[in-house]
C-alpha positions as CSV (number, residue, x, y, z in Angstrom):
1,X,-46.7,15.5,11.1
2,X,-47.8,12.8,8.6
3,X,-45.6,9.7,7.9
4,X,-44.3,9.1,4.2
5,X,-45.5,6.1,3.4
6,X,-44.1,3.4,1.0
7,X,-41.4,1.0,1.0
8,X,-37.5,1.5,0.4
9,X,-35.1,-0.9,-1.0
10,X,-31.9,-1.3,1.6
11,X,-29.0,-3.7,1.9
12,X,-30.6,-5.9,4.0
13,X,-34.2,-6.2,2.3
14,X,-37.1,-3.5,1.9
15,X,-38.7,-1.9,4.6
16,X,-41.3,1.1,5.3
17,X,-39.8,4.1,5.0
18,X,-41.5,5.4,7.9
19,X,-39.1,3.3,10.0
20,X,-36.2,4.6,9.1
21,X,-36.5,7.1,11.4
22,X,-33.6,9.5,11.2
23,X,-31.9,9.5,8.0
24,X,-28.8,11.3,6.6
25,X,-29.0,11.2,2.8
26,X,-25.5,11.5,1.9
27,X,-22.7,9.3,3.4
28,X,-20.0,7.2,2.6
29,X,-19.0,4.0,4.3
30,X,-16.8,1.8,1.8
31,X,-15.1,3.7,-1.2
32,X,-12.4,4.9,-2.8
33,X,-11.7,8.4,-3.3
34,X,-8.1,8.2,-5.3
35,X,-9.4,10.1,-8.3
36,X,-9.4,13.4,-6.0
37,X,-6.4,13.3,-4.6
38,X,-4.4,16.7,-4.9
39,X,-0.2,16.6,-4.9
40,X,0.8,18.0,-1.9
41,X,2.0,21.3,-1.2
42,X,5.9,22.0,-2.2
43,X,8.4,20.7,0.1
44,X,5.4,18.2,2.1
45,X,5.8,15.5,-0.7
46,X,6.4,13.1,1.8
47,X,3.5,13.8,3.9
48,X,1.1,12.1,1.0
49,X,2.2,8.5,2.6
50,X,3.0,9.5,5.9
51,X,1.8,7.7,9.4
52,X,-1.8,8.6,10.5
53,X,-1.1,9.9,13.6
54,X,-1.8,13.0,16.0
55,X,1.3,14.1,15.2
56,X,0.0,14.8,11.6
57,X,-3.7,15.0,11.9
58,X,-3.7,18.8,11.4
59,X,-1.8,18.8,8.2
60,X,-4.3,15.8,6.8
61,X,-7.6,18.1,8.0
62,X,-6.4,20.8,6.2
63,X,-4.7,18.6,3.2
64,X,-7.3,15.7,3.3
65,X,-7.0,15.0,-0.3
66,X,-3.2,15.1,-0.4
67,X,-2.9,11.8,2.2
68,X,-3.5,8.9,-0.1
69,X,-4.4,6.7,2.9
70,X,-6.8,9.3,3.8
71,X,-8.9,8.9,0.2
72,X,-9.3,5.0,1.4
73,X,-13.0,3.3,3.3
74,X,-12.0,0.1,3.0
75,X,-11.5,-3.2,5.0
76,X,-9.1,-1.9,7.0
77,X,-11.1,0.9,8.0
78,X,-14.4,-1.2,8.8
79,X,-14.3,-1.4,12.3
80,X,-13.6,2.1,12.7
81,X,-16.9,2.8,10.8
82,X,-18.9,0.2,12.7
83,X,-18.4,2.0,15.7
84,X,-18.9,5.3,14.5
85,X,-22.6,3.7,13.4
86,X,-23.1,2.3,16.3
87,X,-22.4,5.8,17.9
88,X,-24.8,7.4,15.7
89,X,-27.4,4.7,16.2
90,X,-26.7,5.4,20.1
91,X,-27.6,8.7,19.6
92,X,-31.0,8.6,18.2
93,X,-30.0,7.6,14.1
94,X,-31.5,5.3,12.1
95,X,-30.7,4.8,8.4
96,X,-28.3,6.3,6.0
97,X,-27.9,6.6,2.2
98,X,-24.4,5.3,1.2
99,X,-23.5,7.2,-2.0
100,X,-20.8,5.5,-3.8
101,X,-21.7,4.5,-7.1
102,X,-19.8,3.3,-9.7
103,X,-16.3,4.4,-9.9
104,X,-15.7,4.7,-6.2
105,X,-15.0,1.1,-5.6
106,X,-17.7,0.2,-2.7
107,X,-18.2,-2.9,-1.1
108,X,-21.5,-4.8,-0.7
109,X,-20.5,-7.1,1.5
110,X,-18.9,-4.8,4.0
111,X,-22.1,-2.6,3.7
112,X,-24.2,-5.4,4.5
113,X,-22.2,-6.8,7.5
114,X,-22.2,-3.3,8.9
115,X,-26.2,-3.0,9.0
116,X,-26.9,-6.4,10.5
117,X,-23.8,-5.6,13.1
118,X,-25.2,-1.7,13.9
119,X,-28.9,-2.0,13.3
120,X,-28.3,0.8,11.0
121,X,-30.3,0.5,8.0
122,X,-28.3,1.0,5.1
123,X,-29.8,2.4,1.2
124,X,-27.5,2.0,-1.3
125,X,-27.6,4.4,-5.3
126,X,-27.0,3.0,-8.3
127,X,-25.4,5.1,-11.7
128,X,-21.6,6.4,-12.1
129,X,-19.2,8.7,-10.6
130,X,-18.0,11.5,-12.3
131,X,-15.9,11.4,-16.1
132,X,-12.4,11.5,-15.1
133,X,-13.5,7.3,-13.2
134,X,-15.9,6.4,-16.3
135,X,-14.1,3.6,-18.1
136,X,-13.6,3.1,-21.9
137,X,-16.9,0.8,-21.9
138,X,-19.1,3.3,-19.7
139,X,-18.1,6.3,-22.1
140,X,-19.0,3.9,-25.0
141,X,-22.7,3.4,-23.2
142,X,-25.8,5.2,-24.8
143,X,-28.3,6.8,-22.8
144,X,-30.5,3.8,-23.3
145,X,-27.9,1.3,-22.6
146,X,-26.7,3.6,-19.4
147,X,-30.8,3.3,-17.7
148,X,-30.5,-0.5,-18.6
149,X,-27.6,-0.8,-16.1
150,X,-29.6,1.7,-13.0
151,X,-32.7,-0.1,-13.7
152,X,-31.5,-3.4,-13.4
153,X,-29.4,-2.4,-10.2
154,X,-32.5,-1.1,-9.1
155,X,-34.9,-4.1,-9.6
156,X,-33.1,-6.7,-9.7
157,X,-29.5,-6.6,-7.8
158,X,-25.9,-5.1,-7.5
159,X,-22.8,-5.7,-8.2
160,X,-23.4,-9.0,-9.1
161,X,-26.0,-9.8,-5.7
162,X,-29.7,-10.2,-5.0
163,X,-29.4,-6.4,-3.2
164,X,-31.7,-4.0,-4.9
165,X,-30.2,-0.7,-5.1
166,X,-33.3,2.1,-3.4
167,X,-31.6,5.5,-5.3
168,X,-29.9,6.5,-8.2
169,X,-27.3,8.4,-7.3
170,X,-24.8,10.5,-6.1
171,X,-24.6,11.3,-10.3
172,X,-20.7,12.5,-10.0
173,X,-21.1,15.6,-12.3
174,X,-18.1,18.0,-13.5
175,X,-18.2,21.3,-14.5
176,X,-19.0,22.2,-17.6
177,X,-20.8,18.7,-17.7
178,X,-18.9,16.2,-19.6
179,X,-21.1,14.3,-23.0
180,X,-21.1,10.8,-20.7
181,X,-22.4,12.5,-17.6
182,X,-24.7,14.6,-19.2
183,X,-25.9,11.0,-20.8
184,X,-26.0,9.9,-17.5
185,X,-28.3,12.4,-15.8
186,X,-30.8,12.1,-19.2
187,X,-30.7,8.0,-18.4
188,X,-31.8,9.0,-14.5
189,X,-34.1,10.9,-15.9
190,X,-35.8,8.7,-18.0
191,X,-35.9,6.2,-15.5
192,X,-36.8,8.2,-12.9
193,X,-40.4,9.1,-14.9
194,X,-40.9,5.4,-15.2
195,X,-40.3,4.1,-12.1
196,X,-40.2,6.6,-9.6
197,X,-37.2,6.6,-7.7
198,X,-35.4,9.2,-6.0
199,X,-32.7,10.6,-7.2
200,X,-29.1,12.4,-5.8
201,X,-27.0,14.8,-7.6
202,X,-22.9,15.4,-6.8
203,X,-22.7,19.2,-8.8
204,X,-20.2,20.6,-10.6
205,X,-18.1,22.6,-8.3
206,X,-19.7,26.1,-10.5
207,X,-22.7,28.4,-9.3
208,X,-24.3,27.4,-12.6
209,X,-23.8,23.6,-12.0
210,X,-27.0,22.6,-10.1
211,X,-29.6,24.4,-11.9
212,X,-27.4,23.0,-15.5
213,X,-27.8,19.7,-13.8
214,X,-31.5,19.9,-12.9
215,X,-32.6,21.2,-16.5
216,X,-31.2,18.1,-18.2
217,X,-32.8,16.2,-15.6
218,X,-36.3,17.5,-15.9
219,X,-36.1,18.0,-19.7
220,X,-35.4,13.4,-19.9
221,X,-38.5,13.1,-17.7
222,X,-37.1,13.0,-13.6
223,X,-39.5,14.9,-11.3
224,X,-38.2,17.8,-9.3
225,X,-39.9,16.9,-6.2
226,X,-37.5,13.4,-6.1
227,X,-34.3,15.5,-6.8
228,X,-31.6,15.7,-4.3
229,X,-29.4,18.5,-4.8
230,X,-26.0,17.9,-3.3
231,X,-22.9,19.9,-1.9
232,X,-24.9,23.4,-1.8
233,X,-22.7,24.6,0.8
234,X,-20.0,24.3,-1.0
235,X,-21.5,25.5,-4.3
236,X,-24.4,28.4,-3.9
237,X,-22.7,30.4,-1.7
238,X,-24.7,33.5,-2.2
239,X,-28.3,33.8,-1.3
240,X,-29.8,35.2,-4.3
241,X,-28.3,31.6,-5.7
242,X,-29.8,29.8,-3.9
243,X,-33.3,31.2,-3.7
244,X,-33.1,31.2,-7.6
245,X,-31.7,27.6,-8.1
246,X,-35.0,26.7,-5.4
247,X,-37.5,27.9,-7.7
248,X,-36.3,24.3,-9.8
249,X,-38.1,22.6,-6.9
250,X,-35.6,20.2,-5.9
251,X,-34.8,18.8,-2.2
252,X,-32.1,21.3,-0.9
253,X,-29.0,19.1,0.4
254,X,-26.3,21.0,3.0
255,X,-24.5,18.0,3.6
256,X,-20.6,19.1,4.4
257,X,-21.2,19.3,8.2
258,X,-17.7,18.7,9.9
259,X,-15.9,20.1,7.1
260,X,-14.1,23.0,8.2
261,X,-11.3,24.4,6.0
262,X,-8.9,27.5,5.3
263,X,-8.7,26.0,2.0
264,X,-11.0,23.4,0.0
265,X,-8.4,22.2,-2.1
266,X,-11.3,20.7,-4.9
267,X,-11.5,24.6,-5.6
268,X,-9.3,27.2,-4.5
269,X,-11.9,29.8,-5.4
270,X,-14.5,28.6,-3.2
271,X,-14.1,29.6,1.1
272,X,-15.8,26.8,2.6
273,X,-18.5,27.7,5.3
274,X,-18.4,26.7,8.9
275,X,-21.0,24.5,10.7
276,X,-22.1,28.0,12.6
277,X,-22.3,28.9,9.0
278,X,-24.0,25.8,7.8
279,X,-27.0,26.5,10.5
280,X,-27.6,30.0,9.5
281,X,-28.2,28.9,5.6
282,X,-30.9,26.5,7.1
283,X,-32.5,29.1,9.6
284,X,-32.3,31.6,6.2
285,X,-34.0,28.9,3.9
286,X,-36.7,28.2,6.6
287,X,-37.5,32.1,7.5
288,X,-38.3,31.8,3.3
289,X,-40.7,29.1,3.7
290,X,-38.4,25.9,2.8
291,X,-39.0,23.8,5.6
292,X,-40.1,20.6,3.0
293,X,-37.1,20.8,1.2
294,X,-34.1,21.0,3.3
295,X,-32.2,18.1,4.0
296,X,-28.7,17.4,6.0
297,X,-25.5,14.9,6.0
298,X,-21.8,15.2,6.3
299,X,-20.9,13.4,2.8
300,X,-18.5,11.2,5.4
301,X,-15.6,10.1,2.7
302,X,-12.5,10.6,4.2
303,X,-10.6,8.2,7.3
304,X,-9.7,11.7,8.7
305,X,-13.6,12.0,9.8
306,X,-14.0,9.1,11.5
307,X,-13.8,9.0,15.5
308,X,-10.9,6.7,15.4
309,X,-9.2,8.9,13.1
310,X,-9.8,12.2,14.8
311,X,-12.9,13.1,13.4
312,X,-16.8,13.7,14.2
313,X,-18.3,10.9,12.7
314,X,-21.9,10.1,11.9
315,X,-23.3,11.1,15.2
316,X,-22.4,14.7,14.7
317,X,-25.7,16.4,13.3
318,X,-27.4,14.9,16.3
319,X,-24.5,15.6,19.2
320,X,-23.9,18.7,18.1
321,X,-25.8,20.4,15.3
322,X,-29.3,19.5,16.4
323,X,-28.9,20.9,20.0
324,X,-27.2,23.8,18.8
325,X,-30.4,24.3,15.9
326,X,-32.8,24.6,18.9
327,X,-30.6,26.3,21.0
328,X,-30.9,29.3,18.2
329,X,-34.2,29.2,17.7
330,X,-35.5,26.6,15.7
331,X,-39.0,24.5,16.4
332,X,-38.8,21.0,17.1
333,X,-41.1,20.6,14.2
334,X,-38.6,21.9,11.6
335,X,-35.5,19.6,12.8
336,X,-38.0,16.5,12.7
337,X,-39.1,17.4,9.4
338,X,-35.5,18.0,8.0
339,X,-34.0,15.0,10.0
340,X,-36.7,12.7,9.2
341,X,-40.1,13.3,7.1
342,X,-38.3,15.2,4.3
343,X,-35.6,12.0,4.0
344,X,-38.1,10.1,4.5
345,X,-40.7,11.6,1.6
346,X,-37.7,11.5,-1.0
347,X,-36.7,8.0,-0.2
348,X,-39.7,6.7,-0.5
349,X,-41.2,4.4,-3.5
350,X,-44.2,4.9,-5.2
351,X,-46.5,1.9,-5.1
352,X,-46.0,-0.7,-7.6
């Protein structure tokens, strides 16, 4: 299997993107999630602001967006992610892609501390969060204006540092799109066909959403083979869907692995899969000849996932997925070529 070649921008300075080695696209490691959060159930008011604790951990796995402390990466929760990094990098990892763009409150700092501390090499995106965190000045933006801000975050630094942003993305999109986000994704676009980069999509949470999405996309310029589409496991649920939406030619992203609901409370409508679930999608999509275009995370955005928290953490895919992949059936070649060539190949820069 041939190396992607190239270089990709991370926290900590570019490097080739074959040494990334294995990559999940779609993580979170300092954000805010407060413009999710969900009032609680009648009569468990109280348990928004309750004590983390095993005594309540089951009611905040089911209710994760209901905990306010829950919606919160922050400094207080550093060290729990360091270790949870270093875990992953333990068990074989190598890089990640830490999605939080603008809206969700990151912190560069803290995201370069914990690559020099874990070794992990850390890519951050560039571009905004979905409406409902856009602020007065970001909805006033035109497109034009809106690819000034990516491309400068992009070439020249973030958030006010010399750190190049190496994706634009995760787009926060709603459904039906709102005018600033669709503005958004035809900025990405445009951007995309001049530069290169790769770009990551949060969908509407529709069937309709990612191939909506990926039109506006292509139609501004952005090239399908540098498209990440994310949250399909929690979007084309049907496999007519999904075979139709691949025709577009994006990267396929299943990147919920750990998440396991009765009830997604971001949509009532939707019954979120299972990992078993999960790993029969990816054995359907490479039986149809997808094996280039699948990629996998677990979109980590919640304390409840962390170790010290109860959770899986970032090692998951590779403790438990992985060996459970080629336990069913699947080649060695495949899970290299989803875990690291196909990350890999998207991440990776054209030469300038």
């Amino acid at each position: 299997m041939a190396d992607p070649t190239g270089l990709v921008q991370t926290v900590l300075g570019p490097v080739a993107v074959k040494a990334l080695g294995v990559t999940l696209p779609h993580e979170h490691l300092s954000m805010t999630f407060d413009c999710c959060f969900v009032e609680p159930p009648a009569g468990h008011g109280h348990r928004a602001t309750m004590e983390f604790n095993l005594s309540g951990l089951h009611w905040i796995q089911q209710h994760p967006y209901s905990h306010r402390g829950n919606l919160r990466l922050g400094e207080e929760e550093e060290e729990a992610v360091r270790r949870d990094l270093l875990a992953f990098r333990e068990a074989g990892g190598g890089a990640l892609v830490e999605n939080s763009t603008t809206g969700l409150c990151r912190d560069m700092g803290a995201l370069q501390r914990l690559s020099r501390q874990t070794g992990v090499h850390v890519v951050v995106g560039t571009g905004f969060y979905v409406a409902s965190t856009h602020t007065p000045e970001t909805q006033a933006m035109t497109i034009e204006q809106l690819a000034g801000v990516m491309r400068g975050d992009l070439l020249d630094g973030v958030d006010g540092t010399a750190v190049r942003c190496g994706v634009i993305g995760e787009l926060g999109c709603s459904w039906p799109l709102d005018e600033t986000e669709r503005r958004v994704l035809q900025a990405a676009g445009t951007l995309q066909a001049d530069v290169g980069c790769p770009v990551i999509v949060h969908p509407g949470r529709h069937i309709s959403s990612p191939a909506d999405i990926t039109r506006v996309l292509l139609e501004a310029g952005g090239k399908a083979p540098k498209i990440v589409m994310s949250h399909l496991d929690r979007t084309l649920l049907e496999r007519e869907a999904l075979l139709e939406f691949a025709t577009l030619g994006t990267y396929l992203e299943f990147d919920l692995f750990g998440t396991e609901v009765l009830d997604y409370q971001l949509n009532l409508d939707i019954d979120m899969p299972s990992d078993n679930e999960r790993i029969h999608w990816i054995e359907f999509l490479l039986a149809e000849g997808l094996e280039k275009r699948l990629l996998v995370s677990h979109d980590i955005h919640t304390k409840h996932r962390l170790t010290t928290f109860g959770g899986h953490g970032f090692e998951h895919i590779l403790t438990k997925i992985a060996p459970k992949m080629l336990r069913r059936g699947m080649s060695q070649h495949a899970l290299d070529c989803i875990l690291r060539t196909n990350p890999q190949t998207w991440l990776a820069w054209p030469e300038q």
